[in-house]
N, C-alpha and C positions, 0 to 999 in steps of 0.2 A: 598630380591627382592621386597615383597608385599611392605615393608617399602618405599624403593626407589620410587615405585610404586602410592605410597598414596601422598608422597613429589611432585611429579611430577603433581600432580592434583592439593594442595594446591597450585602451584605454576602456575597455569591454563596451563599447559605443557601435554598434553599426550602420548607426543612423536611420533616417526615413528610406532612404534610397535603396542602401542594403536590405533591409528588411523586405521589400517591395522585389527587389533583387530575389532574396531568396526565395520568393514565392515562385519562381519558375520552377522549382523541385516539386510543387504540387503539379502544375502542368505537364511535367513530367511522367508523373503518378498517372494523370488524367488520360495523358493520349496512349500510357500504355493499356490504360481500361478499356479505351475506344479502340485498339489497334487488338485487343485479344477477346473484345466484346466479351468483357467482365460486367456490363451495367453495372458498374460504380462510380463512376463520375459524378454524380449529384452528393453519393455520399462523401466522399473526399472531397467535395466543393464547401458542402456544406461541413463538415466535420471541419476543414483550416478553417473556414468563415468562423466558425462555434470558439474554437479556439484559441485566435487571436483576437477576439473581442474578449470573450472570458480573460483573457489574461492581461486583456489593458486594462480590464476595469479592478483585475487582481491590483496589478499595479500602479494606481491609483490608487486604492485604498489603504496598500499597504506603505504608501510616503505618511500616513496616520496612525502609523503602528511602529514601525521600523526605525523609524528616525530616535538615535538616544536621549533627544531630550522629552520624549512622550513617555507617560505613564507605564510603566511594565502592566497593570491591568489589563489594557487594551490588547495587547497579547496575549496573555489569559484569556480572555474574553474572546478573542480568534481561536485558541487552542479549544475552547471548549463548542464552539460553532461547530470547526474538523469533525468533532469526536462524534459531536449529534447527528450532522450532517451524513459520517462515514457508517454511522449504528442505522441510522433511516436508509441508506443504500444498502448495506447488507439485508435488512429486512424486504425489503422490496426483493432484493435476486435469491434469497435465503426464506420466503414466505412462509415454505411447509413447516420449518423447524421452528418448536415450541418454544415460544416467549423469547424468541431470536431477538426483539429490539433490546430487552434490559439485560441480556447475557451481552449481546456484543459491543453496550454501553459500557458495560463492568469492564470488558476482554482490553478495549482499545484505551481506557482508561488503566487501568491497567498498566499496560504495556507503554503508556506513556508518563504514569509517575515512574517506573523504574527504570525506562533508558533516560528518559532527560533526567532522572534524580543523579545516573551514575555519569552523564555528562556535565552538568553542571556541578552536582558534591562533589568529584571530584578534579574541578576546576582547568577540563577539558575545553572548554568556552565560558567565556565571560556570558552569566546571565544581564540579560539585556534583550530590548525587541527582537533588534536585525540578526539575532541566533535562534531568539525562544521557539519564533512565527516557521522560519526557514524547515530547525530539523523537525519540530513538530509535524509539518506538513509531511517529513519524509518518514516518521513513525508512521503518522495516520497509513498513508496513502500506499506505501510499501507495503504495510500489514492486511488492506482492504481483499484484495485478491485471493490470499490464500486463508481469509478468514471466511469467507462464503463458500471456497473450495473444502473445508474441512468443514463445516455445517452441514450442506450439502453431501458428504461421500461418510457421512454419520448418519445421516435418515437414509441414506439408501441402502447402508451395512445396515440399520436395522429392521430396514423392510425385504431386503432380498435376503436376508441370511437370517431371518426370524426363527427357522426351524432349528437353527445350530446353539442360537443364543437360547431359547428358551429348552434347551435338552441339558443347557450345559446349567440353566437355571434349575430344572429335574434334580440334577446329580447333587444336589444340596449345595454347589456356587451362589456367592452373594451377586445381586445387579453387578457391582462393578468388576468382580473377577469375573463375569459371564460375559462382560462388554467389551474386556480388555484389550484381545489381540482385535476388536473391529476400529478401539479408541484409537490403541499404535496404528494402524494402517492407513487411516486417514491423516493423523498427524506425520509421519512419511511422505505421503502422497503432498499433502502442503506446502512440508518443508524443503525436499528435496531438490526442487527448480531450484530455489533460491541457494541450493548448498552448489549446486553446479555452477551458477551463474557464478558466484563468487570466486570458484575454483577458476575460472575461465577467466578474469578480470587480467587484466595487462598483457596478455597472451592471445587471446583471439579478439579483445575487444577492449578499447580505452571507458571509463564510464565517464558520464555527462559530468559529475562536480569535477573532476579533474580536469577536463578537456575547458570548461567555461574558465576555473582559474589559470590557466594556461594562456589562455586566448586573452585573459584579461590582464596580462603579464606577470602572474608572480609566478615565482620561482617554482621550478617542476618539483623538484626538492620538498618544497615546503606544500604544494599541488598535492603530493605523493601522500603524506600525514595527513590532512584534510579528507582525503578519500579514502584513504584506508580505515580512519574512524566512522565515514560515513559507511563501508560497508558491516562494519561490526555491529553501528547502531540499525541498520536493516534485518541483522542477523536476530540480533535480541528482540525486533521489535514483534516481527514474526514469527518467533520461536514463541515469546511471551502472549501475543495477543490470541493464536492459532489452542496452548495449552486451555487459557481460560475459557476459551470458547468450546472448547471440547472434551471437560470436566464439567460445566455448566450444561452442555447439551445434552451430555451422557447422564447424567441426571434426572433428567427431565425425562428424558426416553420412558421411565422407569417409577412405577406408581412404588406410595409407603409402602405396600408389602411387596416390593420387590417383582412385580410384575412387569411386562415388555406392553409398553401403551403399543394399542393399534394407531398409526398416521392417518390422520383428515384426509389426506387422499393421497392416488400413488404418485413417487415422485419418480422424477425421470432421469435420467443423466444428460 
């Protein structure tokens, strides 16, 4: 049975039983909540429940995208779902900041013609579904986090720091050189997790696409390339989607004659 067992992992397969298996890790999670009376039980119940339904019905859909003999459209067609999807969630956690859905429309767009242009131009993956669907997802959804974080830590440089910016508007500074050191600080603040994180990779921590192709047998070797482009392509996607978001914002902040707009209301950290 272990034998079966092990076949079944090399073959990236862990079956119903496994799956079900692994659910004891949530249990785990559960009774340490009840054993340090954290009340969160319900939400860890409900959060795995949320999740592994979302993602069987991910995966269903995507045997309709994925498979190479399906249209590359239909892909497309999911890629631009992502982008809407991920511009409608930054506007929701990102509300106060000005015309946030068509800037973070442009940002994620963006940043997803030029990492997938510079993965596929340059014939790092064969264009095809079961590529386009995968890093798109990891453009989008890598980039989501620290594009609300940099939207967010821009309206609030220019609501707490309004007296610095608009003196340095005084001194005859244009809007953008009066914005500047608030622009860099928040673009900083975005990027940095993710410069650490990637610093930390093989040494405190293996990441997920490695560790799946691993598990699914191929070679650690060829494991090692795969991930290592996937961290690059997270590097770009949030360096790129974080800039446009934060040129587009700083913008906005800032009427035609170069004035500092007052915010709809205060925001908070």
């Amino acid at each position: 049975m272990l034998a079966v067992d092990l076949l079944a992992v090399d073959q990236g397969d862990i079956g119903t039983v496994g799956l079900a298996a692994s659910g004891v890790l949530v249990l785990v999670a559960v009774a340490i909540s009840l054993w340090r009376r954290l009340g969160l039980e319900r939400s860890l119940l409900w959060a795995s429940l949320r999740a592994l339904v979302q993602l069987l019905l991910v995966g269903w859909v995507l045997q309709f995208v994925v498979d190479p003999d399906d249209p590359l459209i239909f892909s497309v067609i999911w890629l631009l779902a992502m982008i809407g999807f991920a511009a409608y969630t930054t506007s929701r956690r990102a509300a106060d900041v000005p015309k946030v859905l068509p800037l973070s429309m442009i940002a994620y767009t963006a940043s997803a013609v030029v990492v997938l242009g510079v993965l596929f131009g340059f014939g790092i993956y064969e264009l095809e579904g079961r590529t386009l669907v995968p890093l798109a997802g990891m453009v989008v959804g890598n980039s989501l986090a620290a594009t609300v974080l940099v939207s967010r830590q821009l309206l609030i440089a220019a609501s707490e720091q309004r007296g610095l910016i608009e003196a340095r508007l005084a001194l005859g500074l244009t809007a953008s050189e009066s914005f500047q050191p608030q622009l860099r600080q928040a673009l900083r603040t975005a990027l940095v997790p993710q410069i650490e994180s990637t610093k930390a990779v093989g040494i405190v921590f293996l990441p997920g696409a490695m560790v799946g192709l691993i598990l699914a047998g191929v070679d650690p070797a060829d494991a090692v390339k795969v991930q290592v482009s996937v961290m690059y392509l997270v590097l770009g996607s949030v360096a790129t989607t974080t800039a446009v978001m934060s040129i587009g914002i700083s913008r906005e902040l800032f009427t035609p004659a170069q004035q500092l707009r007052r915010p709809a209301r205060r925001v908070d950290n």
